[in-house]
C-alpha positions as CSV (number, residue, x, y, z in Angstrom):
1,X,0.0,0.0,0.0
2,X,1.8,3.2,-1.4
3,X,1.4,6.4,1.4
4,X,1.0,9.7,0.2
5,X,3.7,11.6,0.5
6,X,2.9,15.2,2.9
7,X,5.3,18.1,2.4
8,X,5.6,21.1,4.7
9,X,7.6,24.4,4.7
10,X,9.6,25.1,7.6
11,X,8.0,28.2,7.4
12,X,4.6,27.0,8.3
13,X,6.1,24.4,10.7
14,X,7.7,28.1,12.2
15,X,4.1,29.8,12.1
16,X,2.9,27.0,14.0
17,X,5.3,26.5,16.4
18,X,4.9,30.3,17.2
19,X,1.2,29.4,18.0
20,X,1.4,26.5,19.9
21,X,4.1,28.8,22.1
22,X,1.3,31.3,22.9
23,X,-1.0,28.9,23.1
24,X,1.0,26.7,26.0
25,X,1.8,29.9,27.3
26,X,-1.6,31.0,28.1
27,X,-2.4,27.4,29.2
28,X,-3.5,26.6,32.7
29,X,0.1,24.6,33.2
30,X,2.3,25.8,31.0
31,X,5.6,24.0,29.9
32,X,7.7,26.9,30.3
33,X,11.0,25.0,30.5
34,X,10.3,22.7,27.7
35,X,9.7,25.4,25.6
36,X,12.9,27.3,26.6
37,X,15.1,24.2,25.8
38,X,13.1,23.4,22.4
39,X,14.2,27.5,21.1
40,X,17.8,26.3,22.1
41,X,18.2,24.8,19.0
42,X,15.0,26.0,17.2
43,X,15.7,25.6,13.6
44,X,17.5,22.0,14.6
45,X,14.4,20.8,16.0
46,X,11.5,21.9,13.3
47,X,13.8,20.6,10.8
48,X,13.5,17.1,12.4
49,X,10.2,17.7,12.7
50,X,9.9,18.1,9.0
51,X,11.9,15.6,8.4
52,X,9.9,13.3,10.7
53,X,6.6,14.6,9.1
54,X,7.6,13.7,5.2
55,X,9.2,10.3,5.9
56,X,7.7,6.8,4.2
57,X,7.5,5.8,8.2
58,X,4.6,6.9,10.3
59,X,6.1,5.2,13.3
60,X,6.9,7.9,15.1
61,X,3.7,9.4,16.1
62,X,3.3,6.4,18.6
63,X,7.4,6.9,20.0
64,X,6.8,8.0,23.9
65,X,9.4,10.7,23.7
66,X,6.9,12.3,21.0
67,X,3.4,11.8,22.8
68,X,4.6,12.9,26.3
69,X,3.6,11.7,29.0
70,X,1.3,13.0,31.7
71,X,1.0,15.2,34.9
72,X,-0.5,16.1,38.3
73,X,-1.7,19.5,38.5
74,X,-2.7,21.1,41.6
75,X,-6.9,21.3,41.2
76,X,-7.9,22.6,44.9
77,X,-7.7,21.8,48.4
78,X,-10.9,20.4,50.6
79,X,-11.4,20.8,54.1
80,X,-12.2,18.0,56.4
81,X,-15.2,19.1,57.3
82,X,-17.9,19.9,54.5
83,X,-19.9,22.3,56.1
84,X,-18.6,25.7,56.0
85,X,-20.0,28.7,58.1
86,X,-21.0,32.1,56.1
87,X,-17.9,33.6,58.0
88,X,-15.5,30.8,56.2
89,X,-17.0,31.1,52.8
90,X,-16.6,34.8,52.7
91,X,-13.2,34.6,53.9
92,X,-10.8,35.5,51.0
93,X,-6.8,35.0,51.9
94,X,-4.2,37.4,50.4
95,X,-1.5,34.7,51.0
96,X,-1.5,30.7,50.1
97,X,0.4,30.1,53.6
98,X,-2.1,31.5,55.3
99,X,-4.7,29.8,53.8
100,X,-3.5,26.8,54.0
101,X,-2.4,27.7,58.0
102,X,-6.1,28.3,58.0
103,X,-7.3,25.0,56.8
104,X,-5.4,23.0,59.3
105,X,-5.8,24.7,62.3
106,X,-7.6,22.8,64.8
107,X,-6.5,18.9,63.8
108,X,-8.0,19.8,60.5
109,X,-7.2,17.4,57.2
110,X,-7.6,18.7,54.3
111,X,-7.6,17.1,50.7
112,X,-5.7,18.3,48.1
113,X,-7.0,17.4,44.9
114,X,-5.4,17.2,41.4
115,X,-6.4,17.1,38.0
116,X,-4.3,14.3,35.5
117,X,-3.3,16.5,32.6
118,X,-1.6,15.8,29.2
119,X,2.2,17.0,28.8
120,X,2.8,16.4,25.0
121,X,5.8,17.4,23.3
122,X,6.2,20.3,22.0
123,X,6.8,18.5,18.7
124,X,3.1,17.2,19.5
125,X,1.9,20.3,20.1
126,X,3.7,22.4,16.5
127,X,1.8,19.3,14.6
128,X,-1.2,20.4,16.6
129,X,-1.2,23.7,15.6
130,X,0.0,23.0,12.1
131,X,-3.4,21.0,12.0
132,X,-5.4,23.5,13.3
133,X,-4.0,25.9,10.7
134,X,-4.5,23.1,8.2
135,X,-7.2,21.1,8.7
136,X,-8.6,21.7,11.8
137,X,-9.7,25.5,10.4
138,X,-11.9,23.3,7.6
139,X,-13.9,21.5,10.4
140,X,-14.3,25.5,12.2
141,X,-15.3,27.2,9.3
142,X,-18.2,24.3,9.2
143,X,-19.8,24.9,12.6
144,X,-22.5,27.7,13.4
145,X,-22.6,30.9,14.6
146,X,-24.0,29.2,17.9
147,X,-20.7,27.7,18.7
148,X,-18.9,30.2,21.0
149,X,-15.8,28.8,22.4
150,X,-12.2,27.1,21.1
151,X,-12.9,29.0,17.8
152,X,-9.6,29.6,15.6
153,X,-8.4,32.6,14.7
154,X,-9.7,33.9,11.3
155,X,-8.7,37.4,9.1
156,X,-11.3,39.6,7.9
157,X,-11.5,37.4,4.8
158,X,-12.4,34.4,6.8
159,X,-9.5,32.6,6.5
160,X,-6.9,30.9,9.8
161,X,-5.3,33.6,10.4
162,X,-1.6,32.5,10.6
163,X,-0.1,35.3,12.0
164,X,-2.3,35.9,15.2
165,X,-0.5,35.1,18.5
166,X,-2.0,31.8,19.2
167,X,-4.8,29.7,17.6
168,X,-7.9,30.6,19.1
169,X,-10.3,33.5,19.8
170,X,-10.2,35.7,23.4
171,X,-12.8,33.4,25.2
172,X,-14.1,36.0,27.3
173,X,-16.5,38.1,24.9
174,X,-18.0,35.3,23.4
175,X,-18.9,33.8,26.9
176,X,-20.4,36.7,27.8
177,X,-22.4,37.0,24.7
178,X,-23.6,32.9,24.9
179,X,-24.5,33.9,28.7
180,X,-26.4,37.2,28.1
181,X,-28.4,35.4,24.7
182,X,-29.0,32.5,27.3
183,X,-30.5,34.5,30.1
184,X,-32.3,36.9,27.4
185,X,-34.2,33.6,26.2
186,X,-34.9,32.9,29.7
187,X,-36.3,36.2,30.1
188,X,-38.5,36.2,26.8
189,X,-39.7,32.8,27.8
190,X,-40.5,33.0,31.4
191,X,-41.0,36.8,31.9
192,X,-42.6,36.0,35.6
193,X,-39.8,33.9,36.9
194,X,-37.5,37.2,36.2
């Protein structure tokens, strides 16, 4: 069975390196060391990259050292005791030592919960982004009007916008608009309940 052969620029591997950078920067856990070490030698490692992306052998997408691995990322912290008083709940700390001084006072054991995360390469995450600007951005253009978040980045003649820091749309806006249409409809609906 013959594969098809995919070529890419280093240029557009560069473009999407550049957005998977913002886009891990802006991430909840960033990689910030991985990234530093991976602009060591920049041009080195896209060109691998390419390399690896254009060769007969699709082996590599499976190789550990190019899917990552995962994490443990702090998620929050519950107190031993589940009922809280008003006076606890409107209690707001300036510093984590105190809060956490706070938490365990009296015998007190609290929880600390975390959330199991991804931590991809960042080879993993330039083919990401090169899909997003590729193919991904095909599936986007597809979806409606009604579809608020995770939407890619597009210039005023529609298309991916490859030169905006990161992949996706500010989040915020949008949310707002999706929550103010959804409590509008509410409203219209039910004008007694409001």
């Amino acid at each position: 069975m013959d594969v098809a052969q995919i070529s890419v620029s280093l240029h557009d591997l560069g473009l999407a390196y550049r957005k998977a950078k913002v886009d891990l920067y802006y991430s909840t856990n960033p990689s910030l060391f991985d990234i530093a070490n991976y602009e060591d030698d920049l041009s080195q490692n896209l060109t691998r990259l390419k390399d690896r992306i254009e060769a007969a052998s699709e082996d590599w997408v499976k190789d550990p050292a190019f899917l990552g691995t995962w994490t443990l990322a702090p998620k929050e912290i519950q107190p031993e005791k589940a009922e809280k008083t008003e006076k606890d709940q409107s209690l707001i700390f300036a510093s984590p030592e105190a809060e956490w001084l706070s938490a365990t006072e009296a015998g007190n054991h609290p929880t600390a919960i975390f959330r199991l995360m991804a931590r991809c390469s960042i080879d993993f995450h330039v083919l990401s982004s090169l899909w997003m600007m590729e193919v991904g951005g095909l599936f986007d253009k597809q979806l409606s009007s009604n579809v608020f978040g995770s939407r890619l980045r597009r210039n005023r003649h529609d298309e991916i916008n490859t030169w905006a820091l990161g992949s996706f749309k500010p989040y915020l806006r949008p949310f707002r608009e999706w929550r103010d249409g959804g409590i509008k409809a509410m409203r219209s609906e039910s004008p007694r309940v409001f």
